[in-house]
N, C-alpha and C positions, 0 to 999 in steps of 0.2 A: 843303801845302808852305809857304803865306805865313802859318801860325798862329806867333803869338809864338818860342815854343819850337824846333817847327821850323828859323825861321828861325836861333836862338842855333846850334843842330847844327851847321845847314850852314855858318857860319862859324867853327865849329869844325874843322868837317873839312875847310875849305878852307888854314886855319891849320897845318893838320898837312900837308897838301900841299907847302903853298908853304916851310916849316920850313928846307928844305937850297937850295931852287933860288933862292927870292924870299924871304929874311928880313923886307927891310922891311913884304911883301907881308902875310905871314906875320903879325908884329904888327899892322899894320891891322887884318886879319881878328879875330884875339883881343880887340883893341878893343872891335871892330863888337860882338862877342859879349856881351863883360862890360856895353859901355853896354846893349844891347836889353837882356838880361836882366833890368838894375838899373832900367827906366824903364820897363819890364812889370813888374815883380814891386813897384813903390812904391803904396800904398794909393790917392794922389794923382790918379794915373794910371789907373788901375784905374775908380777912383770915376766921375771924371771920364766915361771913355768909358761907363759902363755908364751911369749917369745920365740920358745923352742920349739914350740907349735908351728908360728906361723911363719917363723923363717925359710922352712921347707921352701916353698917356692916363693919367686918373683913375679911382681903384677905386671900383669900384660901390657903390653907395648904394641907387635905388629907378629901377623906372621909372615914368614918369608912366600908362603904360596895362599892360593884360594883359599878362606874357610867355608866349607860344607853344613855346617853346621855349629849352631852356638848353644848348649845345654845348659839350663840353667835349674838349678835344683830348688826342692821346696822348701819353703817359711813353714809362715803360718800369716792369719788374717782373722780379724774380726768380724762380723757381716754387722754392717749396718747401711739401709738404703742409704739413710739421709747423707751420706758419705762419699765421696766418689771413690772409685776404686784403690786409687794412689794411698789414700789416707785411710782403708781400711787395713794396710799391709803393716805387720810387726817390722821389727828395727831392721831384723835378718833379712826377710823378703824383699825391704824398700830398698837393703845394702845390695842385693842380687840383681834388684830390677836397675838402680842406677847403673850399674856395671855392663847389667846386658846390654842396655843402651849405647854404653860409651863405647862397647866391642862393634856393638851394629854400626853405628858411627864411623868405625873405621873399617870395617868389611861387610858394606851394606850389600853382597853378594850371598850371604848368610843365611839360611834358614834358622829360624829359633825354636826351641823343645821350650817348654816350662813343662812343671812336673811338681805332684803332690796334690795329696788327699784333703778332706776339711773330715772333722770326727762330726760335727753339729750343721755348718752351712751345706746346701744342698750342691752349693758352686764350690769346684774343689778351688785347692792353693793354686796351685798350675790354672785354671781358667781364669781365676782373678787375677794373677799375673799378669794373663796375655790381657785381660781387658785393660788393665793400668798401661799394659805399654803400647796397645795400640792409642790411649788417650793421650800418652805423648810423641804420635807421628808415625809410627811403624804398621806398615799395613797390614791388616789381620791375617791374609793368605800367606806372608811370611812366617807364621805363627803355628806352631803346632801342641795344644795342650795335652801331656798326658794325667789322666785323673785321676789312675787306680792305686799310683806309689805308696806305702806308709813310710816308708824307711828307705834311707841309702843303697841300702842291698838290693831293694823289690827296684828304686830306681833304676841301677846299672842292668839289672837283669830283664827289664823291660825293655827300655832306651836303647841299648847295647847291639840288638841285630839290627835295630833301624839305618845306625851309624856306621857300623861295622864296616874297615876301610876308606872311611871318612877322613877328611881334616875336621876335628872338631876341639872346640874351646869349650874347656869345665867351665860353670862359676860355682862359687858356694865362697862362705867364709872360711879366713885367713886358715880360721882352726879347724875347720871342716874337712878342708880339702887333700891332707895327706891319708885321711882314711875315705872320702869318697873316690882319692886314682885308685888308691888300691881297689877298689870293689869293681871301674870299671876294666883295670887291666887283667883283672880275672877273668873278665867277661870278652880279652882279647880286644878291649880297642883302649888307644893311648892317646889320650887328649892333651893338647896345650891348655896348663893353670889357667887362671885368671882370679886370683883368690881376691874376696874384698869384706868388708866387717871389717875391718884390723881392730884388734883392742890396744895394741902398743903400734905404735906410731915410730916413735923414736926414742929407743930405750937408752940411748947412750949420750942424749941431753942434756943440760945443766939442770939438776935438781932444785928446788927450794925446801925449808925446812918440813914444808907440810907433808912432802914425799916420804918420810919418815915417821908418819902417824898412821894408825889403824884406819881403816875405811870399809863399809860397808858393801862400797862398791867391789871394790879391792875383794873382799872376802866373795863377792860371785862372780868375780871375774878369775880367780881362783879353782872357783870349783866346777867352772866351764870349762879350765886348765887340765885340770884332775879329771872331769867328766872324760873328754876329751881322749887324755893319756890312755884313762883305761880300758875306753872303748879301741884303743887299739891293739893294745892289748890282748883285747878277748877278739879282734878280730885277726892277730896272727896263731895266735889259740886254734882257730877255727881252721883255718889254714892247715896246719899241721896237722889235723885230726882228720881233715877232708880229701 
């Protein structure tokens, strides 16, 4: 209900409300509307909140010792046979499995977790995972699918004794990843980032004028931003209360 978008609705439809009883109320409201809209959907804005997200950590490089383990969290996925695995996986999953890859690559001594449920395929996100990556070269006994995760939380609290005292590499996206450490260092294990998805690239670029127009994209890349924020939020909330 407090995502971007949402909120434009509801003052739309409080606008249509108030329309015959409260005119001036009325426009307010359509105000309220057009401004959110126009300062969620500007690149500026957009940038800006997501930024502050994914700056938290830096993308992996090497680690100084063995890694034990490389965990990789879950998307989501499509099923369809006619497809092979790779190109069943959403934009997030196919960002998590490049990555896990490119970590494998450099410490092929590594065991791999995937992780995540399907609500509709019978193959959860984590199995199709591993099938995509072992179709590009990684041997399936290096692979370990866990299937039962819905969320970040059930993942660290699943994954979390496996690894426990481990060297282990997170993946998840850029904006993911400052509330999944927090959920696995609760669970007492501290992983090296490895964040990937970036949505900002390079905020501090030569713009063009179009950088300065409303966007569509802009606007959901926003309230990934927003999403994001306030889910952590409510998970220092939870914290406090726990």
């Amino acid at each position: 209900m407090i995502m971007p978008l949402n909120l434009v609705f509801i003052f739309l439809l409080l606008s249509v409300i108030f329309f015959n009883s409260k005119p001036a109320k009325s426009i307010k409201c359509l105000l309220s509307a057009l401004i959110l809209l126009f300062i969620a959907s500007m690149p500026v804005t957009s940038d800006s909140l997501m930024a502050a997200i994914e700056d938290d950590y830096q993308p992996f490089s090497r680690s100084s010792t063995p890694v034990d383990y490389i965990v990789t969290l879950g998307g989501w996925h499509t099923e369809n046979a006619a497809l092979p695995a790779t190109m069943q996986l959403n934009n997030d999953s196919l960002h998590r499995m490049v990555e896990t890859l490119r970590v494998y690559k450099i410490h092929p001594e590594a065991r791999i977790i995937t992780s995540g449920h399907h609500k509709t395929d019978p193959v959860s996100n984590g199995e199709k995972m591993k099938q995509a990556l072992v179709m590009l070269g990684i041997p399936a006994q290096k692979i370990i699918s866990e299937n039962f995760p819905k969320d970040t939380e059930e993942e660290a609290l699943l994954i979390s004794p496996r690894v426990q005292g481990s060297n282990v590499v997170l993946i998840t996206n850029a904006s993911h990843m400052p509330r999944a450490i927090n959920y696995f260092n609760q669970q007492g294990v501290y992983p090296i980032a490895a964040p990937t998805g970036y949505w900002v690239k390079n905020i501090d670029e030569d713009k063009d004028w179009r950088y300065y127009l409303p966007s569509s994209g802009k606007l959901y890349q926003a309230s990934k931003a927003w999403y994001e924020s306030v889910a952590l939020m409510v998970q220092w909330f939870k914290t406090l209360l726990s």
